[in-house]
VEXDREN-2710 file (C-alpha; in Angstrom, 1 decimal):
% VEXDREN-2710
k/r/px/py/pz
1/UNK/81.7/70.8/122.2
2/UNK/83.0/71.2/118.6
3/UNK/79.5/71.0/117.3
4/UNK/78.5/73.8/118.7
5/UNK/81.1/76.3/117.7
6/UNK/80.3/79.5/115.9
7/UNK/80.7/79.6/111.8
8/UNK/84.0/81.5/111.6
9/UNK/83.1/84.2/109.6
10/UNK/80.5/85.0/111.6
11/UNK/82.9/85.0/114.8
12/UNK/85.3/87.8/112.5
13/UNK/81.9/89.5/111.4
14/UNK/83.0/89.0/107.5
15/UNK/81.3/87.4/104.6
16/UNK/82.8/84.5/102.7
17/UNK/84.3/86.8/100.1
18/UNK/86.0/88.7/102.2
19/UNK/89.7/89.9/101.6
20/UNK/92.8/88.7/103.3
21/UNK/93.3/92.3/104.6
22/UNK/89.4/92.8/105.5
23/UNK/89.8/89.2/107.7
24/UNK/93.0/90.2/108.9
25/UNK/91.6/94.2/110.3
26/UNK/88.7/92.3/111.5
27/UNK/91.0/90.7/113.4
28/UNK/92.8/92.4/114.9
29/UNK/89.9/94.7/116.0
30/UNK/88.1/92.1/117.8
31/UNK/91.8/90.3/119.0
32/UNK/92.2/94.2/121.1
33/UNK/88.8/94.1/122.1
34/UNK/88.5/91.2/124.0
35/UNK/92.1/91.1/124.9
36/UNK/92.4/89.7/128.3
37/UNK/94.7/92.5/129.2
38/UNK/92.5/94.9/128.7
39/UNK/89.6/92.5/130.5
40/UNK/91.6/91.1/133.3
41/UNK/89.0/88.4/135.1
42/UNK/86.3/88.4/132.4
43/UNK/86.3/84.6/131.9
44/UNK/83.4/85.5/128.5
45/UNK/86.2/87.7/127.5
46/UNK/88.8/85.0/127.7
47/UNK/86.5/82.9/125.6
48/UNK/85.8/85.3/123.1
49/UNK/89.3/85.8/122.9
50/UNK/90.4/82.1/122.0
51/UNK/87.2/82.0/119.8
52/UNK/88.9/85.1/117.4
53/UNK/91.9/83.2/117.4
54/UNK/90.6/79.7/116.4
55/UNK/88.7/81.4/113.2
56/UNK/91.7/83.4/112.1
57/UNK/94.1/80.6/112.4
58/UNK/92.0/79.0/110.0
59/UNK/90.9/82.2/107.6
60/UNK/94.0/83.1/107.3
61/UNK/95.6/80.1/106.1
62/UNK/94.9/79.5/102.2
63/UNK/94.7/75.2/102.7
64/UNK/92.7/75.7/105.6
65/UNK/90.2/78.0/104.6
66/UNK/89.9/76.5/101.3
67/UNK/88.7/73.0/103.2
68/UNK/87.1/74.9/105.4
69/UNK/84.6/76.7/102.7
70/UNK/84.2/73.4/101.2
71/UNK/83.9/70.5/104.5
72/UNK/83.2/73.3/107.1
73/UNK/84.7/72.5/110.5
74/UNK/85.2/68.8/109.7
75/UNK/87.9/69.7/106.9
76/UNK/89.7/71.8/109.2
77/UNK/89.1/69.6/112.9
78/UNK/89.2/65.9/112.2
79/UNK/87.7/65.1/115.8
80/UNK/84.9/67.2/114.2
81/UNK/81.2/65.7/115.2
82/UNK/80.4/63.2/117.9
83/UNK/79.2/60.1/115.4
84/UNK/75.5/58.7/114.6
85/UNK/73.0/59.7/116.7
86/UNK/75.0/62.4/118.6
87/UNK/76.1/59.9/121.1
88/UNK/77.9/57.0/121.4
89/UNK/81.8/55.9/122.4
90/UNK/84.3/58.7/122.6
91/UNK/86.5/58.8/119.7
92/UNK/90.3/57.5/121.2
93/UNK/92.8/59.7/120.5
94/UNK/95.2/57.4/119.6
95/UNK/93.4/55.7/116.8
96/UNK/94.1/56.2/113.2
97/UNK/92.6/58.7/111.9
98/UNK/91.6/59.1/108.4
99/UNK/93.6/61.3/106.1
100/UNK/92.7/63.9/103.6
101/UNK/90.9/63.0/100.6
102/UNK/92.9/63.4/97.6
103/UNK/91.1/64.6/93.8
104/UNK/92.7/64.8/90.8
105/UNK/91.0/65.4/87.4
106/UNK/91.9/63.4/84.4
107/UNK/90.6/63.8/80.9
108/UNK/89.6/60.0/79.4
109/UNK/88.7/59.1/76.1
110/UNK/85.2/56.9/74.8
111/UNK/87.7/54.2/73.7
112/UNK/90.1/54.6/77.3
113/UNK/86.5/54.7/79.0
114/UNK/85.6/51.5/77.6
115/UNK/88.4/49.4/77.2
116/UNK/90.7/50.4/80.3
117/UNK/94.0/52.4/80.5
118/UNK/96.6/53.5/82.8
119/UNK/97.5/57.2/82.8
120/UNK/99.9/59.1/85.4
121/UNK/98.2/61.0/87.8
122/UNK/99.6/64.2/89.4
123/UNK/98.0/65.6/92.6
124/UNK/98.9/67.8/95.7
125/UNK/98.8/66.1/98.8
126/UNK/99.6/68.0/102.9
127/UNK/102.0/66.5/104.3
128/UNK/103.6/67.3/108.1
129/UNK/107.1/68.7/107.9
130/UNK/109.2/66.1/109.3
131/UNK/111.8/68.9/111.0
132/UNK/108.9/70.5/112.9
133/UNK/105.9/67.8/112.6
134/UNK/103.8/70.1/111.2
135/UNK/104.1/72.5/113.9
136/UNK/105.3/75.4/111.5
137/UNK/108.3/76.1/113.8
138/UNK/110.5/75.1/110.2
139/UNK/109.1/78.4/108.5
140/UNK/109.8/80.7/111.5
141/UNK/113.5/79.4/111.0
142/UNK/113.4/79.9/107.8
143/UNK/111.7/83.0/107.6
144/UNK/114.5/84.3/110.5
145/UNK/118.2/83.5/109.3
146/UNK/117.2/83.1/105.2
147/UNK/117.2/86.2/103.4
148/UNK/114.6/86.8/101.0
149/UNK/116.4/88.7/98.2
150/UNK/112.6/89.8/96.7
151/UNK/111.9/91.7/100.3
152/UNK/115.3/93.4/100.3
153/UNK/114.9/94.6/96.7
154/UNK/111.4/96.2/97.3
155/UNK/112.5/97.4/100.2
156/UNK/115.7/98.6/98.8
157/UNK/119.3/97.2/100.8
158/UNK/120.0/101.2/101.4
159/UNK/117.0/100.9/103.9
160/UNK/117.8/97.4/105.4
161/UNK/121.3/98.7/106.3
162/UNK/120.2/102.0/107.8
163/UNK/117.7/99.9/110.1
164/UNK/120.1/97.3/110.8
165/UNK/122.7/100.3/112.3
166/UNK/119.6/102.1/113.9
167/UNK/119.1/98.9/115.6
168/UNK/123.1/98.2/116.4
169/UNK/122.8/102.0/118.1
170/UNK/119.8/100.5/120.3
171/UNK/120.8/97.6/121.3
172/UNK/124.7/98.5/122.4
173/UNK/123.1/101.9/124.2
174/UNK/125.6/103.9/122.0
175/UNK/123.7/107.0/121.2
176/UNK/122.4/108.2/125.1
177/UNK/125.9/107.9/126.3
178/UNK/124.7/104.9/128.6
179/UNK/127.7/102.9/127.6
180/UNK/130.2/106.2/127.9
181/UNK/128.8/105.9/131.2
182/UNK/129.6/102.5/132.4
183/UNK/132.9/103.0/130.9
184/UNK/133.8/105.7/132.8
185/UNK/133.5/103.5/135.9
186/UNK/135.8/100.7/134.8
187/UNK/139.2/100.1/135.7
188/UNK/142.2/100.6/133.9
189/UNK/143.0/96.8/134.0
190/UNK/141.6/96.1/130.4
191/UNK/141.4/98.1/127.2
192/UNK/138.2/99.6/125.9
193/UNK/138.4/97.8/122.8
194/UNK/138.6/95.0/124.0
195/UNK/135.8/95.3/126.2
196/UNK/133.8/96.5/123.5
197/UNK/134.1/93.4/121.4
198/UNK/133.5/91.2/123.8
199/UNK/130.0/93.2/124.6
200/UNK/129.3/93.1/121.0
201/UNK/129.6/89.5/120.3
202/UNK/127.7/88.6/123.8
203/UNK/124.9/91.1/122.6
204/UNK/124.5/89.4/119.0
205/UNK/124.7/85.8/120.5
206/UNK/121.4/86.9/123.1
207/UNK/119.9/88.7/120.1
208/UNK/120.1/85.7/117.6
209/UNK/119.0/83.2/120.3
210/UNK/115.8/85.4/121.3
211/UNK/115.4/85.1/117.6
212/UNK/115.3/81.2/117.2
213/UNK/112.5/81.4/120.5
214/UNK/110.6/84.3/119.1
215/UNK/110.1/83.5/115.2
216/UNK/109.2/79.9/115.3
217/UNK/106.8/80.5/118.1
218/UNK/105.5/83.2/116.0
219/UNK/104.8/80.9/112.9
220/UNK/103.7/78.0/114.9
221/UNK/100.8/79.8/116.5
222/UNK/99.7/82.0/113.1
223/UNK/101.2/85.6/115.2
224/UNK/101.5/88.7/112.9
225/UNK/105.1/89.7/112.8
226/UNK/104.4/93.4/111.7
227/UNK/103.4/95.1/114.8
228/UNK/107.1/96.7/115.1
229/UNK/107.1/97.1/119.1
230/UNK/103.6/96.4/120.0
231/UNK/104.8/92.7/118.8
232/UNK/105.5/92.1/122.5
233/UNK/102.4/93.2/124.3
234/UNK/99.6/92.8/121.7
235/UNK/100.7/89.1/120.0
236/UNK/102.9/87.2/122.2
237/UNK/100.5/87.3/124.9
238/UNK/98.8/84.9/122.4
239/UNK/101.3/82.4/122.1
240/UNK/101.3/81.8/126.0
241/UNK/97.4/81.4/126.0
242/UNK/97.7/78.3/123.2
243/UNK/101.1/76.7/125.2
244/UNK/100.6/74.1/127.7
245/UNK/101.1/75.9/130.9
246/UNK/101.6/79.1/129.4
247/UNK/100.2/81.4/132.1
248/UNK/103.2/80.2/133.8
249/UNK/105.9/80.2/131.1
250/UNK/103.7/83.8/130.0
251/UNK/104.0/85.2/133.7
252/UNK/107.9/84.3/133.8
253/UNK/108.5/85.8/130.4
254/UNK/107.1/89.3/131.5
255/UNK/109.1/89.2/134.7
256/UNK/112.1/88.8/133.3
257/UNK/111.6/91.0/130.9
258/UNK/110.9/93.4/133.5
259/UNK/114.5/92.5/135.1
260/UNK/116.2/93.2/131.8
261/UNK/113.9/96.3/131.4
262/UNK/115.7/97.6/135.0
263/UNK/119.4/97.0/133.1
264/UNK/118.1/99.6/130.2
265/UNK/116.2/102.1/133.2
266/UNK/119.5/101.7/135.2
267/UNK/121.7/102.6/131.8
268/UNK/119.6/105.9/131.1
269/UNK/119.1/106.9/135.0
270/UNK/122.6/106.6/135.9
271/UNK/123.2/108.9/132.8
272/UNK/120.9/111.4/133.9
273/UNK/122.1/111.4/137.7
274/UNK/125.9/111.5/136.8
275/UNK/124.7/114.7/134.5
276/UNK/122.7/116.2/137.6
277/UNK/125.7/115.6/140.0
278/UNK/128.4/116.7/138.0
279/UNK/127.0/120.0/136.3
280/UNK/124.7/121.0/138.8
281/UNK/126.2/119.6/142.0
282/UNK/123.4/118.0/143.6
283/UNK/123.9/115.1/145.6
284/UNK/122.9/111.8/144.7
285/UNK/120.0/111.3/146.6
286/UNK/118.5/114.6/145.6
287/UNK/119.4/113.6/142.0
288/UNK/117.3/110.0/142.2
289/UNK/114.5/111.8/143.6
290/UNK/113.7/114.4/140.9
291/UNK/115.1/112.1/137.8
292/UNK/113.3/109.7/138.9
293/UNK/109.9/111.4/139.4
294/UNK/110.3/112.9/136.0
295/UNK/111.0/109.9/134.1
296/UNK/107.7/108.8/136.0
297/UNK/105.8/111.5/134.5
298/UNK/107.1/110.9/131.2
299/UNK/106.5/107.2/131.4
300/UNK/102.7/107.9/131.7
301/UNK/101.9/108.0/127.7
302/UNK/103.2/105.3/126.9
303/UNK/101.2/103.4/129.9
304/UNK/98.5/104.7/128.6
305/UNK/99.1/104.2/125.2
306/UNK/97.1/100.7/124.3
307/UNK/94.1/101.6/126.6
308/UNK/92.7/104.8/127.2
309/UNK/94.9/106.6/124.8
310/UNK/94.6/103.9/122.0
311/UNK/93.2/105.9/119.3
312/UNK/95.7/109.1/120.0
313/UNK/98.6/109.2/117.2
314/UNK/101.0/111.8/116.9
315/UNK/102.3/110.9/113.9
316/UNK/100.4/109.3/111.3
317/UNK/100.0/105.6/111.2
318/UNK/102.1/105.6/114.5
319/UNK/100.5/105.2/118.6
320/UNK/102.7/106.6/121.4
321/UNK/104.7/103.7/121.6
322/UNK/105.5/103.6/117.8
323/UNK/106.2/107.0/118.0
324/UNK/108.8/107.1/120.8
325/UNK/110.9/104.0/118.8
326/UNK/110.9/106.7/116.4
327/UNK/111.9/109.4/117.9
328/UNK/114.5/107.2/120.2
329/UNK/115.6/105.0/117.1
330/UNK/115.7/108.0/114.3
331/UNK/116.3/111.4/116.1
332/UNK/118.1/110.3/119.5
333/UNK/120.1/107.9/118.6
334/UNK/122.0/108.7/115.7
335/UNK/122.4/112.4/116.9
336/UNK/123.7/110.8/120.2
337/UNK/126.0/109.0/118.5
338/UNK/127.1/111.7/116.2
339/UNK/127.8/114.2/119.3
340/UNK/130.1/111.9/121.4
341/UNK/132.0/110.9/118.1
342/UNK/133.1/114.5/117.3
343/UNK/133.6/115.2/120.6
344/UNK/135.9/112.1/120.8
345/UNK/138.1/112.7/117.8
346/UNK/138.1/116.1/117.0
347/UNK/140.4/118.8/117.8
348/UNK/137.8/121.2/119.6
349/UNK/136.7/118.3/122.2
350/UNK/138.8/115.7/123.8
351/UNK/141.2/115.1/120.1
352/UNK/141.7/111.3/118.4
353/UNK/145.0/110.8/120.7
354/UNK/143.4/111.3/123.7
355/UNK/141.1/109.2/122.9
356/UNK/143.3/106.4/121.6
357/UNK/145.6/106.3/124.8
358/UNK/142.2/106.0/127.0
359/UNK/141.3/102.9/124.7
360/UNK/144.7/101.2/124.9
361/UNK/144.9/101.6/128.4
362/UNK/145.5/97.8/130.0
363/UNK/145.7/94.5/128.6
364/UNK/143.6/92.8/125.5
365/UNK/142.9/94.3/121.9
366/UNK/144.5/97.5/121.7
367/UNK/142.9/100.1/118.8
368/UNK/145.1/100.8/115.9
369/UNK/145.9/104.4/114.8
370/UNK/145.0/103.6/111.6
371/UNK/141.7/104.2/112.4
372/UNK/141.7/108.3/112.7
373/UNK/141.0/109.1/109.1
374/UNK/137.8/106.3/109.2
375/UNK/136.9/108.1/112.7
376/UNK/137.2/111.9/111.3
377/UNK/135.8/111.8/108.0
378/UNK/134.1/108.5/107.3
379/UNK/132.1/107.4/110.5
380/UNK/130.6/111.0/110.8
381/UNK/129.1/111.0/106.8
382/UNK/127.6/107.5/107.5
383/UNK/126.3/108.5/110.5
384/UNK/124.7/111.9/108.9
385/UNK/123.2/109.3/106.0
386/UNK/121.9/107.6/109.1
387/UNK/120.2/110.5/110.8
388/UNK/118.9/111.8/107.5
389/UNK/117.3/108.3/105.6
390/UNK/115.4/108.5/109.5
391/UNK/114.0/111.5/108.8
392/UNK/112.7/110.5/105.1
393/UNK/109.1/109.3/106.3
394/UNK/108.6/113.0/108.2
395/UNK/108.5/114.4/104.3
396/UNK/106.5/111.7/102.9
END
């Protein structure tokens, strides 16, 4: 029952004049703690779990903390208490239920006191957002597809274009060949180009629809946003534990995300195998078996890296998994990238023409010739910029 909950700064283990950053760490400690990942079947752990998030929904959010300090749970759950007495009716749901009380200060003279006046009030009143109801879905939106000018400039656009190619080099597998690979199995029937458009603009229409699921959901149920890949294991989880029926929506998610995890572990082993086969002259079966039990091996840190290796950090301010984006999204990548360019369009590897007539090679959007001098000179100095803005935080 709601009357016997748990003051919420006592759930977080903070005092009333606690910081936003001391009630967020405390947090986020307990949220890992009782995690029901990392307690699978612990049904107190489970409850502790929604407990956390109950008091930082509320801690975290200026209006609600604010009535909170001053009504306690009653300004924050308007079912609060169970009426005279501690018994009675149940309160119906559908009733009306009384609204927020509103206080404005005004300043009145002896003279206005005595004989009456009328005077214009201003006050502050909560209202639900009629797009979302209140649900807070509106400011993920918002948040997603609005840029905020003030973020970019203390961030600086230099850096928000970098990450924005480091992320295009991700997302189309260009810089570990995994896409060289699948092209080199495709028939001559349509051109490379146009191929490559077409993958593009599928790729940004799945990317900016995971966005209008992710970001709303995100704001509706108070998730942090800045936990760079952990977002997916660590805070989503969350959002399926508040959702009607979300062990099930939850337990789809992961499985599908474990289908389109294959696609990506099909991308890089088919690389590796087509590497083993060709230079070394195994045969495919043999390749499988040893690829494959290596990338096993390596796999094993990052298993690892949210339980029993939770507090290990090669870099600083970075767990395994952070550390691999890195080394993947800054190193890898780029220098990827870089290699199979040069190799494509310069005169000691395959030469610009070559290259061209392999594009242009069947029907649809043919590349234009005009393109060698952006291909030689220009796409290799961005790329190098790329490579080298990565490296910055190493020096830091």
């Amino acid at each position: 029952m709601a009357d016997n909950k748990r003051d919420y700064y006592e759930v977080l283990g903070v005092d009333k004049s606690a910081t936003d950053d001391a009630i967020k760490k405390a947090y986020r400690k307990l949220a890992k703690q009782y995690h029901p990942d990392l307690n699978p079947g612990d049904k107190n752990a489970e409850t502790k779990f929604k407990e956390v998030n109950e008091a930082y929904e509320v801690l975290s959010d200026k209006d609600k903390k604010a009535r909170y300090d001053q009504f306690g749970f009653a300004g924050v759950d308007p079912n609060f208490g169970g009426g005279f007495g501690g018994g009675g009716r149940r309160a119906n749901p559908n009733a009306p239920r009384r609204g927020n009380d509103v206080e404005a200060s005004v300043t009145l003279s002896f003279e206005e006191a005595a004989k009456g006046c009328k005077k214009n009030v201003t006050y502050h009143q909560i209202e639900n957002c009629p797009d979302c109801n209140g649900s807070g879905a509106a400011k993920g939106i918002d948040f997603y597809l609005r840029p905020n000018m003030d973020t970019i400039r203390s961030v600086g656009i230099f850096n928000v274009i970098t990450n924005a190619m480091n992320q295009a080099f991700f997302t189309l597998s260009l810089g570990i060949a995994a896409m060289e690979i699948f092209g080199s199995y495709m028939h001559d029937d349509h051109t490379l180009t146009g191929e490559a458009v077409r993958i593009c603009a599928l790729d940004t229409f799945v990317a900016i629809m995971a966005g209008l699921i992710i970001f709303p959901a995100c704001f509706s149920y108070n998730v942090e946003l800045d936990h760079g890949p952990a977002l997916i294991f660590m805070t989503l989880p969350k959002i399926f534990l508040d959702m009607p029926g979300g062990r099930v929506w939850g337990s789809l998610f992961f499985l599908f995300m474990t289908f389109a995890s294959f696609s990506t572990v099909t991308a890089v082993f088919e690389n590796l195998i087509a590497s083993a086969c060709d230079n070394w002259g195994w045969s495919r079966k043999k390749s499988v078996g040893i690829v494959g039990a290596v990338l096993f091996l390596a796999s094993i840190p990052c298993v690892l890296g949210y339980n029993v290796w939770s507090g290990f950090h090669p870099m600083p301010g970075k767990d395994i998994l952070d550390f691999e984006d890195f080394l993947v999204s800054s190193l890898l990548l780029p220098i990827g990238s870089l290699v199979y360019l040069l190799f494509c369009v310069s005169k000691r590897g395959w030469g610009f023409d070559k290259y061209l007539a392999e594009c242009n090679k069947g029907t649809g959007i043919k590349m234009s010739p005009k393109f060698k001098v952006y291909f030689r000179y220009i796409l290799p100095i961005l790329i190098i910029i790329i490579l080298v803005v990565g490296l910055v935080p190493l020096f830091r």
